[in-house]
SEMARZA-982468 format. One record per residue (C-alpha): residue number from 1; x, y, z. Coordinates in Angstrom, 3 decimals, m for minus. Each point is the difference from the previous one (the first is absolute). Layout:
N
k->NUM&xx->X&yy->Y&zz->Z $
...
//
This chain:
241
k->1&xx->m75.669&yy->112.501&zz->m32.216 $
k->2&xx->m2.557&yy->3.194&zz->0.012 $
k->3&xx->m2.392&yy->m0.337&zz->3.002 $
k->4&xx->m3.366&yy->m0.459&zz->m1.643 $
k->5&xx->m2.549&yy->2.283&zz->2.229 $
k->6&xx->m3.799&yy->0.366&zz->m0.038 $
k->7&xx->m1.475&yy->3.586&zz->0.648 $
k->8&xx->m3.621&yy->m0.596&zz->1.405 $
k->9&xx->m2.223&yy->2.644&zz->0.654 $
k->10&xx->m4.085&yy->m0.170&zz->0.588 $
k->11&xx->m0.468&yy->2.660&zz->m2.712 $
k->12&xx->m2.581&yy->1.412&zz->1.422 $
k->13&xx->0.677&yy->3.148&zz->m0.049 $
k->14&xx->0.720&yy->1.052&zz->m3.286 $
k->15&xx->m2.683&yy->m0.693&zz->m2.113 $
k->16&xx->m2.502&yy->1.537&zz->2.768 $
k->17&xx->2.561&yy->3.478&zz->0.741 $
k->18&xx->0.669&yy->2.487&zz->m2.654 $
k->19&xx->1.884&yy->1.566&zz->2.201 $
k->20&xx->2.377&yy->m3.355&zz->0.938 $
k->21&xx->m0.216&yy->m0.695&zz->m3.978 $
k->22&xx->1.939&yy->2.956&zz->m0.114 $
k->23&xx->2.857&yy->m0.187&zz->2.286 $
k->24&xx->m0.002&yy->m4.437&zz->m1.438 $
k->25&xx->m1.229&yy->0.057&zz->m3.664 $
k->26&xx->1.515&yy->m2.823&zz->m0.275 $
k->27&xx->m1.360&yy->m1.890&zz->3.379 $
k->28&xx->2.205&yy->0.484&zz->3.166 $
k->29&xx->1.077&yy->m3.922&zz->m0.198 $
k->30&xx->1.447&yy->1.683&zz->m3.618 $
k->31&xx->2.092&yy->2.858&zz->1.903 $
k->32&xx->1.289&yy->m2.666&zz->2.413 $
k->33&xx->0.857&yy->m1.919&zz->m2.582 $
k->34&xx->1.697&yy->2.546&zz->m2.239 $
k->35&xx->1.830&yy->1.397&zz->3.063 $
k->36&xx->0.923&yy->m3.553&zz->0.521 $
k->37&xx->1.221&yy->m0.224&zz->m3.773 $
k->38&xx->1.745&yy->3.667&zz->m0.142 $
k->39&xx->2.451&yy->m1.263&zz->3.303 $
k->40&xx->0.351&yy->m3.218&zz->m0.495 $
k->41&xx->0.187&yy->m0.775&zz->m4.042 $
k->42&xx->1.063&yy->m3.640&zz->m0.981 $
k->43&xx->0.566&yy->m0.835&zz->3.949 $
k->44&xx->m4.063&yy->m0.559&zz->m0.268 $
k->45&xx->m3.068&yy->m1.713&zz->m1.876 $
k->46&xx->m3.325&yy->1.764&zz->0.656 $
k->47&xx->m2.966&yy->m0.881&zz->m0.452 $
k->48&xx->m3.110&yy->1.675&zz->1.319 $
k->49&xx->m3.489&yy->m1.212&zz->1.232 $
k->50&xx->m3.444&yy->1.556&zz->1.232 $
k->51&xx->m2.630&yy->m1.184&zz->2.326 $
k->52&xx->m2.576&yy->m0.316&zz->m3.025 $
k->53&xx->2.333&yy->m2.305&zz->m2.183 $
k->54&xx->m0.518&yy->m4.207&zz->0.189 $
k->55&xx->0.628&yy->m0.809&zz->3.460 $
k->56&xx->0.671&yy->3.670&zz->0.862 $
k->57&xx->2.910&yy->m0.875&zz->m2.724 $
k->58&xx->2.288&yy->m2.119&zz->2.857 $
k->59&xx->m1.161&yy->m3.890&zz->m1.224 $
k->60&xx->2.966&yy->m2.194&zz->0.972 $
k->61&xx->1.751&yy->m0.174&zz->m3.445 $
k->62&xx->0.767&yy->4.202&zz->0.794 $
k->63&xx->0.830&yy->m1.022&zz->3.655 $
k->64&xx->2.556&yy->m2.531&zz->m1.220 $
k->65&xx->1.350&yy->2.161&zz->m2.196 $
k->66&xx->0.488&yy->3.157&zz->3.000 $
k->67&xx->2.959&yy->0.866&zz->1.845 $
k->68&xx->m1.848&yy->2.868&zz->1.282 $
k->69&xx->m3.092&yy->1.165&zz->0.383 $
k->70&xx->m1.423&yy->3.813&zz->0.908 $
k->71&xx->m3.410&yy->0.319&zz->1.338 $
k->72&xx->m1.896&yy->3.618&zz->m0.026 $
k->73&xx->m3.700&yy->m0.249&zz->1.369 $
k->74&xx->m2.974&yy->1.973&zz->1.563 $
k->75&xx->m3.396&yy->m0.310&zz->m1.102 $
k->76&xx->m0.239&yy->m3.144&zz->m0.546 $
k->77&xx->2.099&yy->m2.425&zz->2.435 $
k->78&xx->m2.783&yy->m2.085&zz->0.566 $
k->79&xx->m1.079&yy->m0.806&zz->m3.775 $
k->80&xx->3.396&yy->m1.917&zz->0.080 $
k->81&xx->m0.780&yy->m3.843&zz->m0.095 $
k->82&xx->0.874&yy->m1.977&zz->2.769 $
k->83&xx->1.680&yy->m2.728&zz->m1.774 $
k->84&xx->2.342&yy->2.616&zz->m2.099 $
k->85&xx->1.273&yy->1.258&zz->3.474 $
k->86&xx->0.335&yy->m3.329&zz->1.368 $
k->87&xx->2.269&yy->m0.235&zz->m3.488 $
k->88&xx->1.733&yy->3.099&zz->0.132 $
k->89&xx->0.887&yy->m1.057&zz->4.076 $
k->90&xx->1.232&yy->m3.458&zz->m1.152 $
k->91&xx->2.460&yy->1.629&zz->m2.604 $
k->92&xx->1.013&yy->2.300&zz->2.932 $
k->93&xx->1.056&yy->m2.522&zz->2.140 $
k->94&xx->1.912&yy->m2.249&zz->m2.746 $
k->95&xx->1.974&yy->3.153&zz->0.045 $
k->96&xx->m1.587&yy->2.631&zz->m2.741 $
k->97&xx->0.830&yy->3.790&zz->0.766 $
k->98&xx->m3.564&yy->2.400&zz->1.264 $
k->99&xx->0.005&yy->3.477&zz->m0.462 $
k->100&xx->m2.882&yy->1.002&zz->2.067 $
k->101&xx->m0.324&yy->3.695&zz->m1.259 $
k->102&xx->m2.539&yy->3.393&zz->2.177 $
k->103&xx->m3.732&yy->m1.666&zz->0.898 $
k->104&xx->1.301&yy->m3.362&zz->m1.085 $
k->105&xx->0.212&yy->m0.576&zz->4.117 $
k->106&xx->m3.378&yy->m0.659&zz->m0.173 $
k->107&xx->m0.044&yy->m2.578&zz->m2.709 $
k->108&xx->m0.912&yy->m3.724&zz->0.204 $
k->109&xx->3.486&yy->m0.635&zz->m0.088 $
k->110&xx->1.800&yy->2.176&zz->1.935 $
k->111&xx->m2.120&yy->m0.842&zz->3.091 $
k->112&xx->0.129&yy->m3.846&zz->m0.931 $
k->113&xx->4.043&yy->0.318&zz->0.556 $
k->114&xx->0.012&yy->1.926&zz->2.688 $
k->115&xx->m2.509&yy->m1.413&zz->2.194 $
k->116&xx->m1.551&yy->3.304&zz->1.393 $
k->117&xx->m2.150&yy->3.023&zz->m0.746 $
k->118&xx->2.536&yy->2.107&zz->m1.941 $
k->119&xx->m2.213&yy->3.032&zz->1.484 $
k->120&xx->1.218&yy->3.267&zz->m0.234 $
k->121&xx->m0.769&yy->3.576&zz->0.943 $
k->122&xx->m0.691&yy->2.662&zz->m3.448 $
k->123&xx->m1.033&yy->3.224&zz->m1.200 $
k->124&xx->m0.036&yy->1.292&zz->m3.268 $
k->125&xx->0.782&yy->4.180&zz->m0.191 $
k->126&xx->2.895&yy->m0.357&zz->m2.541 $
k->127&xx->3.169&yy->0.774&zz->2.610 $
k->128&xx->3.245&yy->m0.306&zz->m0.246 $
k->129&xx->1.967&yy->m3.420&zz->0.702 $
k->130&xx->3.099&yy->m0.170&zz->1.110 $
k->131&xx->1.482&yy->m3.746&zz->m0.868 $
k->132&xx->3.095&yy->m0.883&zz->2.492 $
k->133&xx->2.507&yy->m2.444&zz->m0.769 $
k->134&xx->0.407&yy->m2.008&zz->3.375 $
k->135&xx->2.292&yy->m2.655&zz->m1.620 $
k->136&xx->2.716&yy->1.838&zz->m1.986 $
k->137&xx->1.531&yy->m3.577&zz->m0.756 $
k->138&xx->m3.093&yy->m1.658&zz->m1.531 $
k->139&xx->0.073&yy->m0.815&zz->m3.263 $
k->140&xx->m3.360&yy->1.154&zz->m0.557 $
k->141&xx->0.909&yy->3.583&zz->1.019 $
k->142&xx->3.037&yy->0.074&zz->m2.744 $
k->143&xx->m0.185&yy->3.337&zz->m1.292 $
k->144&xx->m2.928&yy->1.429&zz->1.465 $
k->145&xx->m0.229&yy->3.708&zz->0.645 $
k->146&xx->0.160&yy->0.967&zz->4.128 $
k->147&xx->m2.697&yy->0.810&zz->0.274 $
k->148&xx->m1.871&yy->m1.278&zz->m3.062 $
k->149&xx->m1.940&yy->2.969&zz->m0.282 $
k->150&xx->m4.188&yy->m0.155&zz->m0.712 $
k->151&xx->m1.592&yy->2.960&zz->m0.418 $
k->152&xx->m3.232&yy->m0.955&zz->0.023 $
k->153&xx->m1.419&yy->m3.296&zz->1.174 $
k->154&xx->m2.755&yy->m1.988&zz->2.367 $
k->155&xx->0.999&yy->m0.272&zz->3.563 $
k->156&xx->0.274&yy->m3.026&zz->1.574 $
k->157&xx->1.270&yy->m0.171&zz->3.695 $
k->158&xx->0.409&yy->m2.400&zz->2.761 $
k->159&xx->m1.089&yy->m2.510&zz->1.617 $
k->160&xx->0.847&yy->m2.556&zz->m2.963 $
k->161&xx->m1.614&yy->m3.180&zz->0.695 $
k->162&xx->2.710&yy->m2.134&zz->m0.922 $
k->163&xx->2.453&yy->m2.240&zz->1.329 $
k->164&xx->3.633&yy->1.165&zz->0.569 $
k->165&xx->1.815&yy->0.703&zz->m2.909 $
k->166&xx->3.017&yy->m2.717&zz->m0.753 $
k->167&xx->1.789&yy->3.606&zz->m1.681 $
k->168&xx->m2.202&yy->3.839&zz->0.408 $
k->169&xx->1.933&yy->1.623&zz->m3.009 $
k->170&xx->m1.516&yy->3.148&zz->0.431 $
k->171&xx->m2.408&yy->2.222&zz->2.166 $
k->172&xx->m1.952&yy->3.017&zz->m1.515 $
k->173&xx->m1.267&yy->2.797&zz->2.236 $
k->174&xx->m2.778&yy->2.602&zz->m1.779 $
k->175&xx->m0.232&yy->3.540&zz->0.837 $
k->176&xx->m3.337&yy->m0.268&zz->2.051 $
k->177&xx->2.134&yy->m2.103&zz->2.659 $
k->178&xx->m0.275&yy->m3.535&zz->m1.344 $
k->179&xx->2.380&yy->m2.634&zz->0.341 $
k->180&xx->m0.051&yy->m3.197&zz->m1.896 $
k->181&xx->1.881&yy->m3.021&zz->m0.716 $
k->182&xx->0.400&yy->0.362&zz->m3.624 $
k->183&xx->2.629&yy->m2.788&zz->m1.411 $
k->184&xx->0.080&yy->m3.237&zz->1.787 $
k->185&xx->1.046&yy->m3.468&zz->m0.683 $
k->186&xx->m1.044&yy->m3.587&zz->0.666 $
k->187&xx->0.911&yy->m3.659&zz->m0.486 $
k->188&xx->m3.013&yy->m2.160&zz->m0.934 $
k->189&xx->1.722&yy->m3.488&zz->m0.511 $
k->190&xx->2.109&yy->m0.255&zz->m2.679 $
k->191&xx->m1.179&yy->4.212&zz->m1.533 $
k->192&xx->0.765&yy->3.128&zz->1.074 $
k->193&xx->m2.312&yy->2.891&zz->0.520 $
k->194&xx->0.268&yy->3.320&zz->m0.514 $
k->195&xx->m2.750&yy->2.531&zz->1.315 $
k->196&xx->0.146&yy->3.332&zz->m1.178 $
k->197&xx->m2.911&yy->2.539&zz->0.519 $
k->198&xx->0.425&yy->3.118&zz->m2.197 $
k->199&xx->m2.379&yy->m0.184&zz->m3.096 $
k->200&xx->m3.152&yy->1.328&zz->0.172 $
k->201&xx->m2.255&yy->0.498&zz->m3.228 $
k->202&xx->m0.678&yy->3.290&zz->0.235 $
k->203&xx->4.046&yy->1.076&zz->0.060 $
k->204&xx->2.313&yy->m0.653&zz->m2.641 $
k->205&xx->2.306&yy->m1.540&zz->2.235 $
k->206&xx->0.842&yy->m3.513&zz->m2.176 $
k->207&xx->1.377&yy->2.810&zz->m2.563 $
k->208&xx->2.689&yy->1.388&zz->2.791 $
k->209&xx->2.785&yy->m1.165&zz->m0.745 $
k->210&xx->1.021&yy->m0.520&zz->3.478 $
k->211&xx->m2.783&yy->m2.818&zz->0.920 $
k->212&xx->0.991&yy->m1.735&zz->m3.711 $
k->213&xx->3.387&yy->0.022&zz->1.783 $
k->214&xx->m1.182&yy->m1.632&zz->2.937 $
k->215&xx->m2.360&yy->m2.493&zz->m2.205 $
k->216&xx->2.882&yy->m1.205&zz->m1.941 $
k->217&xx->2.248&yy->m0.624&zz->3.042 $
k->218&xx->m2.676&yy->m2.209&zz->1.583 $
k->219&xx->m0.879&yy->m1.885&zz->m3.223 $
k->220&xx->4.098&yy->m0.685&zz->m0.205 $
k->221&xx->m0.534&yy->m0.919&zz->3.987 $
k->222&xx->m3.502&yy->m1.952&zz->0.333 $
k->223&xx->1.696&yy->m2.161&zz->m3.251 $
k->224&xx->0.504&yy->m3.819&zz->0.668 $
k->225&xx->4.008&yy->m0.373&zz->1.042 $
k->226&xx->0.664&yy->m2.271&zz->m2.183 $
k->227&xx->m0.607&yy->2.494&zz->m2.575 $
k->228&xx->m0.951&yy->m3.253&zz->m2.820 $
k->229&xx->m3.603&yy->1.522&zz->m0.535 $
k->230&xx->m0.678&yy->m3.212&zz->0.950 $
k->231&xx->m2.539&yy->m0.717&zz->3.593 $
k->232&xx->2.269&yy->m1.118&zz->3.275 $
k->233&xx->m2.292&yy->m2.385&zz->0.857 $
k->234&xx->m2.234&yy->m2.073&zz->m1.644 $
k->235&xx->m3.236&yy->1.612&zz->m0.333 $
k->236&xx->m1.976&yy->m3.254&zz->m0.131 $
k->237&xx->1.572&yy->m1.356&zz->3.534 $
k->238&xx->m2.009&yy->0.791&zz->2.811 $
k->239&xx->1.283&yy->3.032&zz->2.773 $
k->240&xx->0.128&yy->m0.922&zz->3.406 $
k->241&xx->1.009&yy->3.232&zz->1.386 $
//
């Protein structure tokens, strides 16, 4: 059975940015979503959503229906409604895949799971970054370049505020000095999580086809085991943990 995924993005950007209309004409939830189609053909379902549609586009009918779901956001983390994150985190822990994708740390979401800050250290002067695979065995680093190689991109560096990662995938280190932990996994009840912080707006990096690589694996990963489509746990029962 394909594993039906959700690309989710705050679309903010775009229709503001000429300049980030350029590098995602079609939306950057739309070059996730095509990267996620190019690699992965009839192994996936995609569907995409934006902060603006009908309950930022994730009611529970879609949320039923996902395996998987990305999340890309910056602007606007706290114009997402309470109760749709309270949804989304349900879903999560009845065992649906998160894809928690650059500036997402800060979402509603993110921080809901994890239970701290998510704060991080960053700079923006368009450096290299250097993305290390730190778990050659993963699944999630299948085929990716080392180093996945980014020109040009935001630095973020440590201190993360996050809790210890069940599985760090990778580490990046930027030419100013910056080290960061770039890749990292966690169990939230039944669903896995899959952090992964390359993807700035103003860099075409959901176009490289090294991070669509890496984006592909972890959709494959974060997917329910039994691999049905269907939820692992009954989204309607309450969750004690």
């Amino acid at each position: 059975m394909p594993v039906n995924v959700t690309v989710w993005s705050e679309n903010y950007h775009e229709p503001r940015e000429e300049a980030v209309r350029r590098l995602y004409p079609d939306g950057m939830h739309g070059a996730i979503a095509a990267g996620l189609r190019e690699l992965l053909g009839e192994r996936v379902r995609v569907r995409t959503a934006v902060l603006g549609d009908h309950e930022h586009g994730l009611t529970d009918e879609v949320l039923a229906g996902t395996d998987v779901l990305t999340w890309w956001g910056h602007m606007a983390h706290e114009e997402v409604d309470d109760k749709v994150v309270e949804r989304v985190r349900r879903r999560v822990l009845g065992g649906m895949g998160l894809l928690v994708l650059h500036s997402g740390h800060y979402s509603k979401i993110f921080r809901a799971l994890m239970g701290t800050t998510c704060t991080i250290t960053w700079r923006d002067e368009g450096e290299r970054e250097l993305v290390w695979t730190v778990a050659p065995g993963h699944p999630i680093a299948r085929g990716v370049p080392r180093p996945l190689v980014i020109e040009r991109h935001e630095t973020y560096g440590e201190p993360f505020g996050i809790p210890e990662p069940d599985e760090l995938v990778f580490v990046s280190n930027f030419s100013g000095g910056e080290v960061f932990r770039s890749g990292c996994c966690f169990r939230r009840g039944l669903g896995r999580i899959f952090y992964f912080s390359p993807g700035d707006q103003e860099y075409p990096i959901y176009h490289h086809p090294g991070v669509r690589r890496v984006l592909a694996n972890a959709v494959l990963w974060a997917a329910p085991a039994d691999g049905t489509g269907e939820p692992l746990a009954n989204v309607h029962t309450p969750i004690t943990w």
